[in-house]
N, C-alpha and C positions, 0 to 999 in steps of 0.2 A: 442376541447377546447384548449385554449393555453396554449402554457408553464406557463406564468405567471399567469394565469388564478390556473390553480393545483399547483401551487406554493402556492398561498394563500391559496385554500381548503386545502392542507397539514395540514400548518400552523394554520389555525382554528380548522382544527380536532386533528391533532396530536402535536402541537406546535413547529414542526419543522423549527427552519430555520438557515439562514448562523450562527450562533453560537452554534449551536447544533453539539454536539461531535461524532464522526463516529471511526469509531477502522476496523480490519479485527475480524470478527467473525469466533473464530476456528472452533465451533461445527457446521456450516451452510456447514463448507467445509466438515463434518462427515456425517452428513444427506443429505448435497445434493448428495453422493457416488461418488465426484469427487476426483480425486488423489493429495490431496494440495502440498504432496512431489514431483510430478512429476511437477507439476506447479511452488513453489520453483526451480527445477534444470532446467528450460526453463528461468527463473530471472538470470541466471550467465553471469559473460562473460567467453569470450571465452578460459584466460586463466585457470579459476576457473573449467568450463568444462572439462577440461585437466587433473584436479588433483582429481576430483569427476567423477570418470567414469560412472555412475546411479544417478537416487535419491534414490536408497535403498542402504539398509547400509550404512545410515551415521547417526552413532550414536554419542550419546552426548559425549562430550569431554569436559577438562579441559583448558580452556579460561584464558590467560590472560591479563587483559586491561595492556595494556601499557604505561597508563596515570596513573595510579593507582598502579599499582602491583596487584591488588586484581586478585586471582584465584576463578573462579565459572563455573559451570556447565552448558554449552552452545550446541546448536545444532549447529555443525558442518557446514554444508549446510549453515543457515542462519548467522551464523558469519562469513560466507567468501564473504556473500551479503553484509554484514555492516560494514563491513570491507577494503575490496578489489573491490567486482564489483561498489559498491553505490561510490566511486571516480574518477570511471572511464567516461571523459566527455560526453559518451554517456549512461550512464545508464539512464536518463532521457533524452529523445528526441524527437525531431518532427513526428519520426514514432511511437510512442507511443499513443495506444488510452487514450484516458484522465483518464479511469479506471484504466490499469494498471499504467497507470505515480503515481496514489494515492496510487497503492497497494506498487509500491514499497517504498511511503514516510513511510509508517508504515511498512514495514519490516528494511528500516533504524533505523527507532528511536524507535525501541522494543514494536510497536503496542502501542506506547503511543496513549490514543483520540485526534484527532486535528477536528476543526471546520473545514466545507468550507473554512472560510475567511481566516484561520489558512493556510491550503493546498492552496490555492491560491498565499499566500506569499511565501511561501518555494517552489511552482514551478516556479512560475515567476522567482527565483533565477538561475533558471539552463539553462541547454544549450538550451531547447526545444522553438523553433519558435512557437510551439502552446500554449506557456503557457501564454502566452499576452491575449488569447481565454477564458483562462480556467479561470473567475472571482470565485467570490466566489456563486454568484446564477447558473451560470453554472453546478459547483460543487456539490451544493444542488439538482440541479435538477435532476442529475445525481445517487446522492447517495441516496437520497429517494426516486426514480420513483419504480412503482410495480415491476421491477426485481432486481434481489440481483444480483450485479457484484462481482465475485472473494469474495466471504463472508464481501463484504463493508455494513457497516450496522453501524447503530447508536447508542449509547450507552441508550439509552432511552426504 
């Protein structure tokens, strides 16, 4: 069957399509018994590696935007991804499989939902040669196929 082909049966069965909202799903990364913290500290670069010797023990810490002043209570790990690696012009790139290129658009923008067509936009923006590839059915097809990549899943 073709791509397009389960693209549509998706879509009739479950109403999936390039507008439907996708997030990381925490509790997939708890049941499927993979280590999302160890997977986290493989997302750093290399100077951030340096200052985070593990991904354990990094505990939450007091965060502050510095657009804001506001102090809040942030995971350590993942505010040095959205802060410091997610700038770096290779954190999205051509060697990225198109999965993790999405996981790290939501570990940027604090697991907000974004659509295929959404992710599509915002990777086109970056440095990766594959993101010209990565349309918004691409993306769907990607994010709804029977396996759960990196706990990518739909809000639905």
């Amino acid at each position: 069957m073709s791509a397009q082909m389960q693209m549509s049966n998706l879509t009739r069965r479950f109403g999936i399509t390039v507008d439907t909202k996708f997030h990381i799903d925490y509790d997939w990364w708890e049941r499927s018994g993979l280590n999302q913290r160890l997977h986290l500290y493989d997302q750093l670069c290399e100077d951030c590696r340096k200052r985070f010797k593990s991904h354990e023990k990094t505990e939450e810490v007091d965060w502050v935007d510095l657009e804001t002043g506001e102090v809040r209570k942030a995971d350590a790990l993942i505010e040095c991804l959205r802060t410091t690696c997610a700038h770096q012009p290779d954190f999205i790139d051509d060697r990225l499989p198109l999965t993790s290129a999405c996981f790290r658009v939501f570990l940027t923008n604090q697991n907000a939902p974004l659509t295929p067509r959404e992710l599509s936009v915002i990777l086109g923006q970056t440095t990766a040669v594959s993101s010209a590839q990565w349309t918004a059915q691409k993306i769907l097809s990607v994010l709804s196929g029977p396996r759960v990549y990196l706990g990518l899943r739909s809000k639905t």
